[in-house]
C-alpha positions in Angstrom: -23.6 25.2 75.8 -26.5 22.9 74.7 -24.2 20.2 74.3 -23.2 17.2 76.0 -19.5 17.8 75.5 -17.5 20.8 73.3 -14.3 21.2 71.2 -11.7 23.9 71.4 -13.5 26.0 68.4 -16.9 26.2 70.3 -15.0 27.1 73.8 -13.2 29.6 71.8 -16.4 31.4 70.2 -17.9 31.5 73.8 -14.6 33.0 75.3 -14.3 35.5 72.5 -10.3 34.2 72.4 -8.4 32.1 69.5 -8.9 28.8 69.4 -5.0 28.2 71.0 -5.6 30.6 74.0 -9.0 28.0 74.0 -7.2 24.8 73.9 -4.2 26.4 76.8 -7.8 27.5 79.0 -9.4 24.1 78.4 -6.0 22.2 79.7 -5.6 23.9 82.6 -9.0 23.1 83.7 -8.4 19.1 82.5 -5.3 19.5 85.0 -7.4 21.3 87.8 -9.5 18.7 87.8 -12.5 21.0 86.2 -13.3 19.6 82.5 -12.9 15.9 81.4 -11.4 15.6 77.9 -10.8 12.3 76.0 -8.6 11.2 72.8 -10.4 12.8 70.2 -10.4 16.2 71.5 -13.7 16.9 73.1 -14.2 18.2 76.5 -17.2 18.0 79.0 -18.0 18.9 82.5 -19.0 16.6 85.4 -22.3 17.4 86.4 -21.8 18.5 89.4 -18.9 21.0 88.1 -21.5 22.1 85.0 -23.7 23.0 87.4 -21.4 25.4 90.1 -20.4 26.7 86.8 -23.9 27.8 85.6 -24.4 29.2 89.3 -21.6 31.3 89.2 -22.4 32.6 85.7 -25.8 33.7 86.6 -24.1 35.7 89.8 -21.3 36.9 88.4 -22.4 38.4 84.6 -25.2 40.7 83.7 -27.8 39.3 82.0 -27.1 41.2 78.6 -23.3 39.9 79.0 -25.0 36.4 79.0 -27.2 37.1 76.6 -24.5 38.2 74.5 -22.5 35.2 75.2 -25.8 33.1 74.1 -26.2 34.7 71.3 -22.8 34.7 70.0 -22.5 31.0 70.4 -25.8 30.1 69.2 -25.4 32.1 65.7 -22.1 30.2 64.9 -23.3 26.7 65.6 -26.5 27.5 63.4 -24.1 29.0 60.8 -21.6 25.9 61.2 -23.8 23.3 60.5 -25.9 25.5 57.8 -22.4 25.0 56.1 -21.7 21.3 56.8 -25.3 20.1 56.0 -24.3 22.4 52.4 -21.0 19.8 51.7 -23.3 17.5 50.7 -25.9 19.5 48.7 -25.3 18.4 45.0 -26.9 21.8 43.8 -24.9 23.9 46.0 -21.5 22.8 45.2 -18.4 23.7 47.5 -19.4 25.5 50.5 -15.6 26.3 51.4 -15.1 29.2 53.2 -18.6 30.4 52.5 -18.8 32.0 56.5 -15.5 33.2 57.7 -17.0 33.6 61.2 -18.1 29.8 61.1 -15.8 26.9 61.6 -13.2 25.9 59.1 -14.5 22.9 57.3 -12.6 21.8 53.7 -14.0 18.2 53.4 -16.9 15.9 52.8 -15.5 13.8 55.4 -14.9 17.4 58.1 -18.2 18.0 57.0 -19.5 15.0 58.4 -17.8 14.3 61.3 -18.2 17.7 62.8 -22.3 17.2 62.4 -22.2 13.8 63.6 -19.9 15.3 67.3 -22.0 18.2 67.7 -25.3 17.2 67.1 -26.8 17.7 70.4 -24.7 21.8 69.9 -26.3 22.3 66.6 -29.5 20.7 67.8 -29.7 22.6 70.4 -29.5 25.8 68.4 -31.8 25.3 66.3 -34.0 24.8 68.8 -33.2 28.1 70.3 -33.5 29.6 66.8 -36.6 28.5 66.3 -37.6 30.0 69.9 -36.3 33.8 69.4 -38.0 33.3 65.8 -34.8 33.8 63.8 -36.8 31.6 60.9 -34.7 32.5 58.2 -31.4 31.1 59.7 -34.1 27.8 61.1 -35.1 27.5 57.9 -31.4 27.7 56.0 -30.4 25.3 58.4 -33.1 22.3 58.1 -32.7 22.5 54.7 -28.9 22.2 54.7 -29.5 18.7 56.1 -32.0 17.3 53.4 -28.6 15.0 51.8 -26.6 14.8 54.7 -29.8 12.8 56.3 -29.3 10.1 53.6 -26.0 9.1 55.3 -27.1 9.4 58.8 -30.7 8.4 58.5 -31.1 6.4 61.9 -30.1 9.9 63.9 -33.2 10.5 66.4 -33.4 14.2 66.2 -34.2 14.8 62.1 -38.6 14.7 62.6 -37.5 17.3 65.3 -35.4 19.1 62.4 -37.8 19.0 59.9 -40.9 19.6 62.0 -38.7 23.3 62.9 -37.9 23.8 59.7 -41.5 23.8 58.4 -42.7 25.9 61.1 -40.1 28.3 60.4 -41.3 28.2 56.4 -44.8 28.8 57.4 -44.2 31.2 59.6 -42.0 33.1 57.1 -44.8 32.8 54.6 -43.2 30.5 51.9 -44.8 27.6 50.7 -42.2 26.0 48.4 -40.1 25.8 50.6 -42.8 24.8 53.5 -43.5 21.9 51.1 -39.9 21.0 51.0 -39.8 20.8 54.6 -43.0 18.3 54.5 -41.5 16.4 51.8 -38.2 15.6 54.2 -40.8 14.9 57.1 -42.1 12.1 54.5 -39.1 10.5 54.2 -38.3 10.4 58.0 -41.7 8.5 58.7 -40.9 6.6 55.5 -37.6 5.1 56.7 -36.4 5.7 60.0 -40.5 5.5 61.7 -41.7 3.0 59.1 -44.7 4.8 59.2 -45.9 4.9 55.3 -49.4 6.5 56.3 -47.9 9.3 58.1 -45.9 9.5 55.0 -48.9 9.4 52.8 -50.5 12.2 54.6 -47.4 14.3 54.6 -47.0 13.8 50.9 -50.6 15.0 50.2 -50.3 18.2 52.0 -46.2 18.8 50.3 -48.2 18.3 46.6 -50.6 20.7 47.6 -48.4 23.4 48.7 -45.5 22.4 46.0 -48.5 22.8 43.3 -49.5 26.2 44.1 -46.3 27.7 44.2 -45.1 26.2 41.6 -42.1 24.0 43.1 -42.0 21.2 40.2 -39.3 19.5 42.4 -40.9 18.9 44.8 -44.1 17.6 43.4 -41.6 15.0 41.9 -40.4 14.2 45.4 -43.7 14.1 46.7 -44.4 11.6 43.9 -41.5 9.6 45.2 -41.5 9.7 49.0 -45.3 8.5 48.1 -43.9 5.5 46.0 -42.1 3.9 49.0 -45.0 4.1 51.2 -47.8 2.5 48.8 -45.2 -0.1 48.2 -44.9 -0.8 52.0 -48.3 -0.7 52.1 -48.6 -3.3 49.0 -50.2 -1.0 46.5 -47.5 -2.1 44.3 -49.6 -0.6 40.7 -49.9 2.6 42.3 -46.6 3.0 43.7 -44.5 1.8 40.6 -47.0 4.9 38.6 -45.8 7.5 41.4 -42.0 6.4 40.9 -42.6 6.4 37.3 -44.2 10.5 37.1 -41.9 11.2 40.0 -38.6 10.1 37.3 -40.5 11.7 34.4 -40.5 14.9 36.2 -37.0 14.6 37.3 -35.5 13.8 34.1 -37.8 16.4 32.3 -36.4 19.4 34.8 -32.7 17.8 34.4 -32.6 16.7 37.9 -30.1 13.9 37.6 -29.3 13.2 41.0 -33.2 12.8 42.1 -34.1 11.0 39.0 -31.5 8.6 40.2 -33.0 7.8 43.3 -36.2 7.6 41.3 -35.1 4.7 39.2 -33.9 3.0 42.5 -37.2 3.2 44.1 -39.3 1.8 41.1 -36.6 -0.6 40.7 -37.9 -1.9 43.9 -41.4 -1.5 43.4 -40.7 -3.7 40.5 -39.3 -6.2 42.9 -41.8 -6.5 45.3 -44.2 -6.8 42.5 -41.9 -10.3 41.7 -40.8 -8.3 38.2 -37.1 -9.9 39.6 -35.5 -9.6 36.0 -37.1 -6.6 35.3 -36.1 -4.9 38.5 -32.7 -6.6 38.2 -32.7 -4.9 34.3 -33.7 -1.4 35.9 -31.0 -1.4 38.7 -28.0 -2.3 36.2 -28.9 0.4 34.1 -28.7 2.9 37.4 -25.2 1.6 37.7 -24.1 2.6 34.7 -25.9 5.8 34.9 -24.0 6.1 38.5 -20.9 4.9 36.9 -20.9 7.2 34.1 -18.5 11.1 34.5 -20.5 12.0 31.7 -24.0 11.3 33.2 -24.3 14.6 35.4 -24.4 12.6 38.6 -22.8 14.6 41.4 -19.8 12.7 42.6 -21.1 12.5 46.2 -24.4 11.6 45.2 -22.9 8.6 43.0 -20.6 7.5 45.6 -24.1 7.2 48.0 -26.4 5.7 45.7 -23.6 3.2 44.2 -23.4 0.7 47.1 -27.1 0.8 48.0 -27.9 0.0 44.0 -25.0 -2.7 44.3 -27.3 -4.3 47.3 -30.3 -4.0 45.3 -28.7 -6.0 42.4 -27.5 -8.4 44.5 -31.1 -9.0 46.2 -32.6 -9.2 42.8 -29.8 -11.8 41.9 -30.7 -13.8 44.5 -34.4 -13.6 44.0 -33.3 -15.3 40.3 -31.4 -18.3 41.8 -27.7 -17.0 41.2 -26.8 -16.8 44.9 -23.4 -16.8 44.2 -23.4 -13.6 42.4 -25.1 -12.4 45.0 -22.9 -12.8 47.6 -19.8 -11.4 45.6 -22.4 -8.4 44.8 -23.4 -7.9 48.4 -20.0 -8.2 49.8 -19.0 -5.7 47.2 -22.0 -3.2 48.6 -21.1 -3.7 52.3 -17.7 -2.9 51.4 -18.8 0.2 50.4 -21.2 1.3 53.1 -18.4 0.6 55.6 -16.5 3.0 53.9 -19.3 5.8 53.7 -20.8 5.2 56.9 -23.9 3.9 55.7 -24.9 2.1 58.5 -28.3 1.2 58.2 -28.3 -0.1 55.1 -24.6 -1.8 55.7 -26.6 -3.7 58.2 -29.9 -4.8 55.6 -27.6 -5.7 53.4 -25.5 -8.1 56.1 -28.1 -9.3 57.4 -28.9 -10.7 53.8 -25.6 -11.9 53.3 -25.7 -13.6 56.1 -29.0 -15.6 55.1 -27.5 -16.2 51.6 -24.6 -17.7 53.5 -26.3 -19.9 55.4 -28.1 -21.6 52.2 -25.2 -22.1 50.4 -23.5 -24.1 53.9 -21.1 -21.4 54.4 -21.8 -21.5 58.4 -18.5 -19.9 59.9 -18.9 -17.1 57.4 -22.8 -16.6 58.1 -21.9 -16.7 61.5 -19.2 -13.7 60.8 -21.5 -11.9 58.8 -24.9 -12.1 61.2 -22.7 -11.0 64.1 -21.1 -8.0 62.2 -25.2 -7.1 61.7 -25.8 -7.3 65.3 -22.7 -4.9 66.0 -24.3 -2.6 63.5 -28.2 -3.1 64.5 -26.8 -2.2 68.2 -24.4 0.7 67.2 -27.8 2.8 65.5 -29.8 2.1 68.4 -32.1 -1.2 66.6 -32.2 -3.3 69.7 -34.3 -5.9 68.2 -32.6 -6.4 64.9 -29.6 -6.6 66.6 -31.3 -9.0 68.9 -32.5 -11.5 66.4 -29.2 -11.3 64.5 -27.1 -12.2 67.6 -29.8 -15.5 67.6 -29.2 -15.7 64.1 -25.4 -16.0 64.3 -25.7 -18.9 67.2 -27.7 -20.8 65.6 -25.3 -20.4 62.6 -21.8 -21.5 64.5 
């Protein structure tokens, strides 16, 4: 297994067995001393055990046994997480039981936390995928996790998802869906790396591709994924026009859920350019949008977008001079991204609370608030943010 650590359904596919002969196997080694388990149902070897374990496999089954064994267990993870990374996809709808070979997943929430505990499995398949060139399943599979990155957009491995998943497009020939793949590269050097250039480049080369075969979505997306990084890099007139065609073409194709996050990003262009009321103006008329059944927002993609939005309003509030509507905004937002996991931006928005705290002599609760930030900052792996926030909350008590 490429994993760290394993659950009963995994054990199961490799053993060829039901997942309660699994769990009966994988207890009797936890009692023997052989596998450690903990609360939530995950097992792992020591190291030392993992590795008698692998000896003994090599001597005592053929190679085309372990190959098959490989294979087997490879093919399901790819499959499984294909199908969680599809909970997510507003265009897709309800994967359900889409693969009845693949793990039983019924929920957003399923969805997500089996991608989040076997990330290092799935990874590890896709790698392997991408080795023994099944491209098509690659492919399927980076694609999959285009929405689902949204929520976990501090995880280390998606460049490495992306970067497979457009080799696999190019080497299968397709150049829409190459383009896609460069697009979601785009966004990881936009956010996670803070590297707008790198998006820049990546952006050119998806708007070439998406032009010639004709993927109108993604030249929109392109367009967008461009805005954010000319407004990084403070070529605010250009980067408000690239949200603006990116929205035009979104709304034009009736792409609801894109144009959405269209709006949002000139929304911010507009306040970094200091249009505060006009940006405030933009991101109010999002929420409603977002808050409307009638609108054609997917549900998920509503419930995503609404807290971020509710930040942004409460930033732009602030920016005006009504800092205590900004604080009940903010609080609101954070709320909210507790609730969906949206760390990264649950700690932004804290961290702004906190400051906004602070000038309105609410120390004990912009203490509170900067140390929560830290906690965050240090859970997605942001040492130095969670670093200055632990200063920041000192020098607050």
């Amino acid at each position: 297994m490429p994993g760290r650590d394993f659950d009963a359904a995994l054990a199961a596919v490799v053993g060829g067995t039901s997942i309660e002969e699994a769990w009966d196997a994988l207890d009797e080694l936890v009692d023997l001393g052989l596998l450690q388990d903990n609360a939530s149902g995950r097992y792992r070897f020591h190291d030392l055990v993992r590795l008698f374990a692998r000896d003994r496999l090599q001597q005592e089954e053929s190679t085309a046994e372990r190959d098959a064994f490989t294979a087997a267990m490879m093919s399901w993870l790819l499959r499984t997480a294909t199908i969680a990374g599809r909970w997510f996809d507003p265009g897709y709808g309800d994967p359900g039981r889409a693969d009845p070979d693949a793990a039983e997943l019924s929920s957003l929430e399923e969805a997500d936390h089996w991608l989040r505990v076997n990330a290092d499995n799935w990874l590890g398949a896709l790698r392997h995928g991408a080795g023994i060139g099944r491209f098509a399943a690659v492919l399927d599979c980076a694609e999959a996790m285009d929405w689902f990155s949204d929520r976990w957009m501090h995880a280390p491995h998606w460049h490495e998802v992306f970067t497979l998943g457009a080799e696999a497009a190019a080497a299968l020939g397709d150049q829409a869906r190459q383009a896609t793949q460069l697009n979601m590269l785009a966004w990881v050097h936009l956010l996670p790396r803070d590297d707008p250039e790198t998006t820049l480049r990546y952006t050119a080369q998806a708007t070439d591709l998406a032009t010639r075969s004709g993927a109108t979505i993604q030249v929109a997306l392109a367009h967008h994924h461009a805005g954010g990084a000319l407004r990084r890099l403070g070529r605010l007139d250009e980067a408000i026009a690239s949200e603006t065609r990116a929205a035009e073409i979104y709304q034009a194709n009736g792409d609801i859920d894109r144009y959405c996050h269209s709006l949002g990003g000139l929304g911010t262009c507009l306040r970094d350019a200091g249009h505060y009321a006009e940006a405030l103006e933009q991101y109010l008329g999002l929420l409603d949008l977002l808050n409307d059944d009638r609108s054609g927002t997917t549900p998920s993609v509503a419930a995503l977008l609404r807290p971020i939005v509710l930040a942004r309003v409460g930033e732009c509030l602030a920016l005006l001079g009504h800092r205590a509507e900004a604080i009940s905004k903010l609080t609101e937002a954070i709320s909210l991204m507790e609730q969906g996991r949206l760390a990264f931006s649950q700690a932004r928005s804290l961290e702004t609370l906190a400051a906004l705290l602070a000038e309105e002599d609410r120390t004990g609760e912009s203490h509170q608030a900067y140390a929560r930030a830290a906690e965050v900052y240090q859970a997605i792996g942001d040492a130095e943010a969670s670093s200055r926030c632990r200063d920041l909350a000192i020098a607050a008590s």
